[in-house]
C-alpha positions, 0 to 999 in steps of 0.5 A: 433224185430230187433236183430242181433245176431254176434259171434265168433266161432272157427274152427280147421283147419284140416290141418294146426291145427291152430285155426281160429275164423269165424264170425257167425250170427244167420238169420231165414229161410222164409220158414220153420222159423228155426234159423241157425247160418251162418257163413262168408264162407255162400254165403249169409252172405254178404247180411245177415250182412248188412240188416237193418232189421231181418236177413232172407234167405231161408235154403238149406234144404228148397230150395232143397225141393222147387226145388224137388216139382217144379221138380216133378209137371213138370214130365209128369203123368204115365198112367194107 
């Protein structure tokens, strides 16, 4: 299933109050498979625009979650 999901949304600029319109593309995680709805300012929404197929990446949530594991399986056992 290929479908691509671009809208608009609207943010106010807290320090100006002008409203601005961000482009959004709704991309699910690979890890944990939950949509998320990127937004332009994403570091991956470049990639995420111009793939060809399901837009998928890998959320921060879960990328901290892998980061802890690999983190804590480098740890050195505590003896007894």
């Amino acid at each position: 299933m290929s479908v691509f999901l671009f809208r608009d949304a609207y943010h106010t600029d807290y320090n100006s109050g002008e409203v601005k319109t961000m482009k959004q593309i709704a991309a699910r995680c690979l890890l944990c498979g939950k949509t998320y709805d990127v937004e332009e300012d994403h570091k991956d929404f470049k990639k995420l625009s111009e793939a060809k197929e399901v837009p998928s990446f890998i959320c921060d949530f879960c990328s901290n979650r892998v980061r802890h594991e690999s983190d804590e399986k480098r740890k050195e056992k505590k003896p007894i």
